[in-house]
Backbone as a ProteinNet text record, in pm:
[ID]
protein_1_A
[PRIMARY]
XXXXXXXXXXXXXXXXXXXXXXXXXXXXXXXXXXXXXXXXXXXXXXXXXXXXXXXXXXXXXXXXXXXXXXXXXXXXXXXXXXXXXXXXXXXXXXXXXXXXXXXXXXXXXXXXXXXXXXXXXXXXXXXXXXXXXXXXXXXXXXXXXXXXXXXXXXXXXX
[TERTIARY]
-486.2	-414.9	-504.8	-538.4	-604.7	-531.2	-588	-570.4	-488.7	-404.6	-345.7	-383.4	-542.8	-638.1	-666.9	-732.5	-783.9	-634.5	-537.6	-398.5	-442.9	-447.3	-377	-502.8	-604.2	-727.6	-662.2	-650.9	-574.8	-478	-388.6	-285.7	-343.4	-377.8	-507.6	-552.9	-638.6	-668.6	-603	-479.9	-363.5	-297.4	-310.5	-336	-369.6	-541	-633.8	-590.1	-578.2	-490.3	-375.7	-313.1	-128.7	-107.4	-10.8	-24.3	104.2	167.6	241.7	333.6	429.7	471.9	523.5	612	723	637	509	429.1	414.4	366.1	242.6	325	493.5	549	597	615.3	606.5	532.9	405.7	273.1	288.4	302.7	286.4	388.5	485.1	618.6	581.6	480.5	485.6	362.5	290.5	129.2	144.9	222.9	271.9	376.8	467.1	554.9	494.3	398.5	304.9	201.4	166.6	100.4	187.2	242.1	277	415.9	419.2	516.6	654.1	626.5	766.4	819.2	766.8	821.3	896.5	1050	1108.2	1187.5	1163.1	1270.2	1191	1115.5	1071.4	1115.5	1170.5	1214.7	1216.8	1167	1150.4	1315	1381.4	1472.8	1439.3	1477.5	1449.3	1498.2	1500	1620.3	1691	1826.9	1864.6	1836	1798.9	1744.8	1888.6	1975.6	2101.9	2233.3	2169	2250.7	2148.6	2096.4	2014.6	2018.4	2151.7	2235.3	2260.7	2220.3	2195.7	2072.3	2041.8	1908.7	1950.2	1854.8	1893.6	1818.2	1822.8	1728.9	1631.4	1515.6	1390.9	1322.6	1162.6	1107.6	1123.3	1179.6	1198.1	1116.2	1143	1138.5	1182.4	1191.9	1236.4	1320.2	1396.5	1498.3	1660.7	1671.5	1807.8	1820.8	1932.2	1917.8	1986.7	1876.4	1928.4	2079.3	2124	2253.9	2186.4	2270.5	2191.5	2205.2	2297.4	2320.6	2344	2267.8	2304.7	2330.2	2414.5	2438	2352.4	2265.3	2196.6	2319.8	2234.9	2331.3	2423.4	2367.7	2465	2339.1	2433.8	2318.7	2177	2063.1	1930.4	1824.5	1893.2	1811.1	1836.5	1957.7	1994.1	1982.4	2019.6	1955.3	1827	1738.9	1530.1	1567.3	1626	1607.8	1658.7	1810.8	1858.7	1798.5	1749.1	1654.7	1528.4	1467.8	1300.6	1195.2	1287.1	1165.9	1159.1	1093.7	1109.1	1174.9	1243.5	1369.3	1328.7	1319.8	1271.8	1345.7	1429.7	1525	1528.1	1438	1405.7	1547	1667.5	1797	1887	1902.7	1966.8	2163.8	2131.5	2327.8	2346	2252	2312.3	2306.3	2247.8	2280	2408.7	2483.7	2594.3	2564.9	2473.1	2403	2379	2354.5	2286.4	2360.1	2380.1	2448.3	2414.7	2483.9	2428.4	2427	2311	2266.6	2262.7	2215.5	2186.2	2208.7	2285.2	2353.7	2200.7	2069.7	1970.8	1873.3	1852.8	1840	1833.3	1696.2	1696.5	1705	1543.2	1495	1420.5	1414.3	1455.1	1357.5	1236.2	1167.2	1197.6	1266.5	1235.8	1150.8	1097.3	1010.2	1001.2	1083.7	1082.6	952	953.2	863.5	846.4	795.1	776.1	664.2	681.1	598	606.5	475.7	527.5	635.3	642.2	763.9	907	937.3	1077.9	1067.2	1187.5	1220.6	1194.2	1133.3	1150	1184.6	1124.2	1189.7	1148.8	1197.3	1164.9	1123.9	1063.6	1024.6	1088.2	1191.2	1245.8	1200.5	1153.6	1125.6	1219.6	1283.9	1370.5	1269.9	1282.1	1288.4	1360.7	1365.3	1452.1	1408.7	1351.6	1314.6	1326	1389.1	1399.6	1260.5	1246.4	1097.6	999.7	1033.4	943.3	810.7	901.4	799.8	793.1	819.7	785.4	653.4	557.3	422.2	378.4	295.6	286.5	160.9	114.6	35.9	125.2	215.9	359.4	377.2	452.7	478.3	341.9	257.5	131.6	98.5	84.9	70	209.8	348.8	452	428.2	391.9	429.4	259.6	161.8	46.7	107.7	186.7	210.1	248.9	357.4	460.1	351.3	237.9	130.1	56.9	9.1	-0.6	52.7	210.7	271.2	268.5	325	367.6	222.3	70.4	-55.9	-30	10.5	-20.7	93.7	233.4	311.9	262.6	195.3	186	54.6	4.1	-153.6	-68.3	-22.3	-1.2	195.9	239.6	361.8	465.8	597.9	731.5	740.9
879.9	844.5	755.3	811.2	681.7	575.9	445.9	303.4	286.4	213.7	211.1	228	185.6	168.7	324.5	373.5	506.8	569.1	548.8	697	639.4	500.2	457.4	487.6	523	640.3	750.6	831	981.1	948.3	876.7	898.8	838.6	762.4	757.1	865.7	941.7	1122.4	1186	1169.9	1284.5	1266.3	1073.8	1073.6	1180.7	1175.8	1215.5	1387.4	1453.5	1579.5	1665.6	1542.9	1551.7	1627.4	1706.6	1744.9	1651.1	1603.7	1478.3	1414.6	1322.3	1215.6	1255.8	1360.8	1420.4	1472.1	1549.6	1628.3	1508.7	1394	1298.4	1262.7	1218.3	1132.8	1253.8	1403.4	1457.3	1483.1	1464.3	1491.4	1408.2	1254.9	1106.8	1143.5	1148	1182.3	1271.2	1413.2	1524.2	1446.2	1388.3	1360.6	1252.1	1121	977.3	1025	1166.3	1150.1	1194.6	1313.7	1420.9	1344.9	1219.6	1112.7	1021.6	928.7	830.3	838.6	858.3	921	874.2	744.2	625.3	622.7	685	689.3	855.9	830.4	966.1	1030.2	935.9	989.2	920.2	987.1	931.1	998.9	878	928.3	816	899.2	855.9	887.9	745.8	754.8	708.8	767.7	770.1	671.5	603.6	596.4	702.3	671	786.9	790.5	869.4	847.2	853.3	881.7	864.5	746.6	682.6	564.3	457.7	383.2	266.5	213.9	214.8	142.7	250.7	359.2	415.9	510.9	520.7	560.7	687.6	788.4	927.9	961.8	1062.6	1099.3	1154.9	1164.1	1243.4	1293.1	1337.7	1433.4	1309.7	1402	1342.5	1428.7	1344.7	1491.9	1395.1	1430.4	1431	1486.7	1416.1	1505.2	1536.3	1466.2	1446.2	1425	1438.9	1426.5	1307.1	1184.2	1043.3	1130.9	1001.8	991.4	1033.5	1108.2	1156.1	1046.7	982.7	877.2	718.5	633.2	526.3	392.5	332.8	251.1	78.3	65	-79.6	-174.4	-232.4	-325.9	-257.2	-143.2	-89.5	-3.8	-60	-4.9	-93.3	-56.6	-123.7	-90.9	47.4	92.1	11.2	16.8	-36.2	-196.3	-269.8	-391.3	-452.7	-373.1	-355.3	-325.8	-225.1	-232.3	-372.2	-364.6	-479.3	-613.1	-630.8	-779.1	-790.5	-664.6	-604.6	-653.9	-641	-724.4	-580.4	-629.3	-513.9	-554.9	-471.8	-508.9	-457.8	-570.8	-478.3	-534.2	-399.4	-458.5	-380.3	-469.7	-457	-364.2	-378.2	-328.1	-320.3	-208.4	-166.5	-193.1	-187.2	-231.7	-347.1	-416.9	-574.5	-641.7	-566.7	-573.2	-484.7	-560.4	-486.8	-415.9	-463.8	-362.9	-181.4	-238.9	-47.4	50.1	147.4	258.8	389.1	408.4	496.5	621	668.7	825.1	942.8	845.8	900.6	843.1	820.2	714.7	701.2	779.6	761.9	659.8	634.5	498.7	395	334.8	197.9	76.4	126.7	18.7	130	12.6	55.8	-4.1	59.1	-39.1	45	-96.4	-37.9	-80.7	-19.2	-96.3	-69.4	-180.7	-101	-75	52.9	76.3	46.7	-69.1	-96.9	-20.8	24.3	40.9	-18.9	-137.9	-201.5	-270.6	-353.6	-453	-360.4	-212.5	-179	-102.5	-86.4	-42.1	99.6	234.7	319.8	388	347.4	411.7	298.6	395.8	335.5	418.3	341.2	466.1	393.5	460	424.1	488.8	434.3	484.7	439	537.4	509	531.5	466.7	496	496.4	604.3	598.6	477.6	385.1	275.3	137.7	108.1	-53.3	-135.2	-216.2	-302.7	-215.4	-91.2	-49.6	-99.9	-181.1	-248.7	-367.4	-427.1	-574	-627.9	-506.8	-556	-568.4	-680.6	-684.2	-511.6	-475.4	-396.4	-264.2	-218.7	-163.6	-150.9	-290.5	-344.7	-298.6	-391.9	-389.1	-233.4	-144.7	28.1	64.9	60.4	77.7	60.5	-103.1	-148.1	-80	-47.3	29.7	162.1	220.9	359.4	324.8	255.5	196.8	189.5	92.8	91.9	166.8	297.7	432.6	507.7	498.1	577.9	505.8	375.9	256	322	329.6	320.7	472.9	567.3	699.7	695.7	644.8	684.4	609.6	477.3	377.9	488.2	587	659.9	765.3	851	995.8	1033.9	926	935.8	927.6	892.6	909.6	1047.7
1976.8	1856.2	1769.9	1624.3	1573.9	1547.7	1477.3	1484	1370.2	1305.2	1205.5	1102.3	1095.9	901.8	915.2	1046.3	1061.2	990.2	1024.6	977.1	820	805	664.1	570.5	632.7	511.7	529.8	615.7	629.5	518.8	510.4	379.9	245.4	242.5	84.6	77.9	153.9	116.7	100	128.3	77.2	-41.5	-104.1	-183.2	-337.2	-262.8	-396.8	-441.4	-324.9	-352.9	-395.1	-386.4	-431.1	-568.8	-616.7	-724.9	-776.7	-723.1	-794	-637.5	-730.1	-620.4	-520.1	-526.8	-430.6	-313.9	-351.3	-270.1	-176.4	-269	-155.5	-80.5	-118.5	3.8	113.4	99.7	214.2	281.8	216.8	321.7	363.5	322.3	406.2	510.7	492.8	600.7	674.4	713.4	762	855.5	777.6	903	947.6	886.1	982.8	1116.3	1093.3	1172.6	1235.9	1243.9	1367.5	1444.1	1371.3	1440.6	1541.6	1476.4	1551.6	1579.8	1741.7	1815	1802.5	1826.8	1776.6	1661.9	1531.1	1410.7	1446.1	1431.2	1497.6	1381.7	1258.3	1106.7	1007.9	927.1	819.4	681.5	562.2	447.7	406.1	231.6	91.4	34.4	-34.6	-140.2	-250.9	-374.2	-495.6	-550.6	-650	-763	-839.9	-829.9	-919.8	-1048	-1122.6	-1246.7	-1351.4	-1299.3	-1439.5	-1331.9	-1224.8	-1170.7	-1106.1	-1191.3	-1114.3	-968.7	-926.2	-871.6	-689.2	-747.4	-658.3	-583.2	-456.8	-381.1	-345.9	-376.5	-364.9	-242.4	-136.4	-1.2	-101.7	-79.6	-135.3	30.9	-8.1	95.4	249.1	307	455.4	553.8	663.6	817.7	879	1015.6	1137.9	1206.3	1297.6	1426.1	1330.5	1202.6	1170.2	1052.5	913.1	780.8	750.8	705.3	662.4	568.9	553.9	447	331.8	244.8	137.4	3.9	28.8	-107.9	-66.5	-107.7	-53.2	-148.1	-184.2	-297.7	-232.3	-339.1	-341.2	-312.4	-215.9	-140.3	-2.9	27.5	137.8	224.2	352	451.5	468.4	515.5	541.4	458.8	362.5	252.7	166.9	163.8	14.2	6.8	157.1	158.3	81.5	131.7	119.7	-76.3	-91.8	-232.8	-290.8	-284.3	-364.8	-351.7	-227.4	-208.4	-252	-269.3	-333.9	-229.3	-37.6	67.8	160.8	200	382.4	446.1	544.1	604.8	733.7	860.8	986.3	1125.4	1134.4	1256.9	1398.2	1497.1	1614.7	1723.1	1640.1	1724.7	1621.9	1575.9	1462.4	1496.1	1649.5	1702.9	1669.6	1655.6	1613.2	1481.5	1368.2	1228.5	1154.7	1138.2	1050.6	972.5	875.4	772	777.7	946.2	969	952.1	852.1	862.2	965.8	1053.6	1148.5	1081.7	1112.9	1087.8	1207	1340.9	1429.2	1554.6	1651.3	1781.7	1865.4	1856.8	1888.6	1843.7	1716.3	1621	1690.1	1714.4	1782.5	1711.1	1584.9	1525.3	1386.5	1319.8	1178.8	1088.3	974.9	885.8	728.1	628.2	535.6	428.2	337.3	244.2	129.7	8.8	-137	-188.6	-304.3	-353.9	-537	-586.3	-701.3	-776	-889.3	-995	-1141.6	-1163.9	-1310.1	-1244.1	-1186.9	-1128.8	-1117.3	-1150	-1124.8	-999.7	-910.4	-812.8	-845.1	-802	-786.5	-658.7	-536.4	-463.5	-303.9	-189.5	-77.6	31.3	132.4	246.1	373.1	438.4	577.8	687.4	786.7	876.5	1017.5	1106.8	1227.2	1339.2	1441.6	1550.3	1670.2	1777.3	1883.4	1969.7	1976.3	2007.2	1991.2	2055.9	2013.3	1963	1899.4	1838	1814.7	1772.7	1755.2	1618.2	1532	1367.4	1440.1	1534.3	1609.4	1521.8	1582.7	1578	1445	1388.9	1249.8	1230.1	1266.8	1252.1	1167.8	1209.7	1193.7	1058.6	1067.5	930.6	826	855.8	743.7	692.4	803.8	811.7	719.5	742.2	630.5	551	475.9	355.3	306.4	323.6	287.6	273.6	313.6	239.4	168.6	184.8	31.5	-89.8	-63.8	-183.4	-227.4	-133.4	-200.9	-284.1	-232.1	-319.2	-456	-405.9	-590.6	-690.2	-625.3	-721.1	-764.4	-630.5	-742	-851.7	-811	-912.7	-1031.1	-1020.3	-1179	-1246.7	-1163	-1248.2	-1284.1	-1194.7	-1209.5	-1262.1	-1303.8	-1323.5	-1223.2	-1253.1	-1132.1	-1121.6
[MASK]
++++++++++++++++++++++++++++++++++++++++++++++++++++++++++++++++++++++++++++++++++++++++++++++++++++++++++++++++++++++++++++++++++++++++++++++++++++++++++++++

């Protein structure tokens, strides 16, 4: 398995190829999840573009289909948005917040995605694992896609 910087060039190159945003965050989602085993649900939510207020599912994968709509301030998505932090919970049974998607769901990272200081979107990642974002390495590897996507969308448009 490569090392976290090693995946996190693999997704800067997928980057430079993308023919726009939607593409890059499913490639990011299709080669982070085929990599790293513990990430078992990865997905991009949008902003809705005619409801601020709400996070739309965009390109996903994994074992199961996140909630498709999630209102800021609800759930662990909408937490990460409405607070504008990462949100990373080692045991998703013991945050109220967590909206279950999947009774397999251990642990949970989310991370808003800004462009030009506004919220556009976010990338959640589940795992069937408890602690699985424990490790700051985790974290740092998340919130670095997050900054891929934020740079291509501020060059190449939302």
């Amino acid at each position: 398995m490569p090392t976290h910087n090693d995946l996190l060039r693999q997704v800067q190159d997928l980057a430079v190829s993308a023919p726009d945003a939607r593409v890059l965050m499913q490639r990011i989602a299709d080669h982070v999840h085929s990599v790293m085993s513990r990430y078992n649900s990865i997905s991009f939510r949008l902003v809705d573009e005619t409801d601020p207020g709400l996070l739309v599912l965009g390109p996903y994968t994994g074992s199961f289909s996140p909630h498709p709509r999630v209102s800021l301030g609800q759930g662990l998505c909408g937490a990460a948005a409405s607070e504008g932090k990462t949100i990373v919970v080692d045991d998703v049974s013991q945050d109220a917040r967590y909206l279950s998607g999947s009774s397999m769901v251990k642990s949970e990272i989310v991370v808003p995605i800004f462009v030009r200081g506004k919220l556009v979107a976010e990338i959640d990642i589940q795992s069937y694992f408890a602690g699985t974002f424990s490790d700051a390495r985790d974290r740092s590897f998340v919130e670095a896609c997050g900054a891929v996507v934020a740079k291509f969308m501020s060059t190449h448009g939302e």
